[in-house]
TIZA-971527 format. One record per residue (C-alpha): x, y, z; residue in one letter. Coordinates in steps of 0.5 Angstrom, whole numbers, plus 500, padded with zeros to 3 digits. Layout:
% TIZA-971527
XYZA/...
% end
This chain:
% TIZA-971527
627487609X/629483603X/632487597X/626486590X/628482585X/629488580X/634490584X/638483586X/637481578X/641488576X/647486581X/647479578X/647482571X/653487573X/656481576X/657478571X/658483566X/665484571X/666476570X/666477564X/671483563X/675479567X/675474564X/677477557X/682481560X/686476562X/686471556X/689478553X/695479557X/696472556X/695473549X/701478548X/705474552X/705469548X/706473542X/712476546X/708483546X/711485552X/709493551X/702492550X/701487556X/704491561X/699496559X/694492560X/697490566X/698497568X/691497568X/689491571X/693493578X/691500579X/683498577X/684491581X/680489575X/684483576X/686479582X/693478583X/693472583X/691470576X/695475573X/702474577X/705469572X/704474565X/706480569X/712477572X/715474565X/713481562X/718485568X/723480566X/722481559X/722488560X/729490564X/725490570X/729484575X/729489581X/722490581X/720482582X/722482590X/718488591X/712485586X/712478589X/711480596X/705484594X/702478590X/704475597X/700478601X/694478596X/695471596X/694471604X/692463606X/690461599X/693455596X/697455591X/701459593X/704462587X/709466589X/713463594X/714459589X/716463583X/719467589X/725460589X/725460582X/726468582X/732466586X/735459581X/735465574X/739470579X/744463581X/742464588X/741456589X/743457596X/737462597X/733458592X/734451596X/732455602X/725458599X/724451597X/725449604X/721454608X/715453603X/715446603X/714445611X/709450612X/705453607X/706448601X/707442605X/701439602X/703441595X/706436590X/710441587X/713445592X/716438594X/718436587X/722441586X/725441592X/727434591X/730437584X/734442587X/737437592X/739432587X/742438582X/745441588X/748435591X/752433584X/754441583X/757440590X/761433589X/764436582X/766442586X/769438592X/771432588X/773434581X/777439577X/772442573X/770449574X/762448575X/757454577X/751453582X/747457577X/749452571X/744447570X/746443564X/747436568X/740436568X/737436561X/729437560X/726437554X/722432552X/725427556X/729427562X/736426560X/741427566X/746422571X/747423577X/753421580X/752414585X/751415592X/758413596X/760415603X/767417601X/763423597X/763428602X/756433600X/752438604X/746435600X/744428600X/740423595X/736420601X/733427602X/731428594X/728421596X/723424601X/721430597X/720427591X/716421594X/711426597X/711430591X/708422588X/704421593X/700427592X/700428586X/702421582X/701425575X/707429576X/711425571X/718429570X/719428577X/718420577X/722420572X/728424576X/725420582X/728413578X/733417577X/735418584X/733411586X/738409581X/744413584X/742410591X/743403588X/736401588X/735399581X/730395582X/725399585X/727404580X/725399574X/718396578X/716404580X/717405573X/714400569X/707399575X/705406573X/707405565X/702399566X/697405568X/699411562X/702408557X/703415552X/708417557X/714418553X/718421559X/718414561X/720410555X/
% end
């Protein structure tokens, strides 16, 4: 037996009452963020996860920058597994790849590289952004190891000034050369960041480290031909003047 139409009109309406509450208490957390008012927002937080007002999935960003604004480092692992399990098989997988750059801030690359790794052939595989950013880190990583192995400069894994991204991306990688012995391989940032533009060829910051990449392995042509044939289809794109 079917439920009246009074009855069904009154769940609709309730339902979207609740939509609607959602909806405001999420543009607020985000608003305090961005003011930088981390103390009113983790209250709001607070509420949004004892109530499960809010999914964890749209709030997992704002919560896990207000932890971190708020001296509470040692709280993420606990919270990003929580969103995790939340997260169940639902792509885009939010927190394994914040999980990677949770890793990056505390300067465990290797840690880092490895989440990266993980996700990118299982979870991920199909995400554009898990395999740029793994393609990233391995040419980052790659040019702190030969600086380590082959030069005298104190270089730390967690320093990231050799890649500089503002409003353009501005870093040299050093050339491919068999004499430079490295855990980490440019043929293997190659991969990745060819993936991450095949799935997704909007992805501008990683075409311009892709050319990059292409340059380093002596391939300038194909670096200038990929560059200038996707200018041709958005040619508002500082990144790649």
């Amino acid at each position: 037996m079917s439920a009246p139409a009074g009855t069904k009109k009154i769940a609709a309406y309730g339902l979207h009452q609740t939509q609607i509450i959602r909806q405001k208490i999420v543009q607020d957390i985000i608003e305090y963020v961005k003011k930088e008012e981390y103390g009113k927002c983790s209250e709001l937080l607070l509420i949004a996860v004892e109530n499960g007002a809010v999914p964890l999935s749209e709030i997992w960003q704002p919560l896990v920058i207000t932890i971190r604004q708020q001296n509470g480092a040692h709280l993420l692992d606990s919270i990003l597994n929580s969103i995790s399990a939340a997260e169940k098989s639902n792509p885009p997988f939010p927190a394994s790849m914040e999980r990677a750059f949770v890793e990056m801030d505390r300067g465990n690359m290797t840690q880092a590289y490895a989440s990266l790794m993980a996700f990118s052939e299982n979870l991920g595989s199909k995400l554009a952004l898990a395999h740029g950013y793994r393609g990233t880190l391995v040419a980052c990583m790659r040019e702190v190891d030969i600086r380590r192995r082959h030069t005298d400069v104190l270089f730390e894994a967690s320093d990231f000034h050799v890649f500089s991204l503002s409003e353009s991306v501005e870093f040299v990688l050093t050339k491919d050369d068999r004499d430079l012995v490295s855990m980490f391989s440019l043929d293997d940032a190659r991969v990745h960041l060819e993936k991450a533009l095949a799935l997704d060829p909007g992805l501008d910051m990683f075409r311009a480290i892709y050319a990059q990449v292409l340059v380093a392995l002596g391939r300038v042509e194909d670096a200038r031909l990929d560059l200038e044939e996707h200018y041709k289809k958005c040619q508002d794109l500082h990144i790649l003047k």
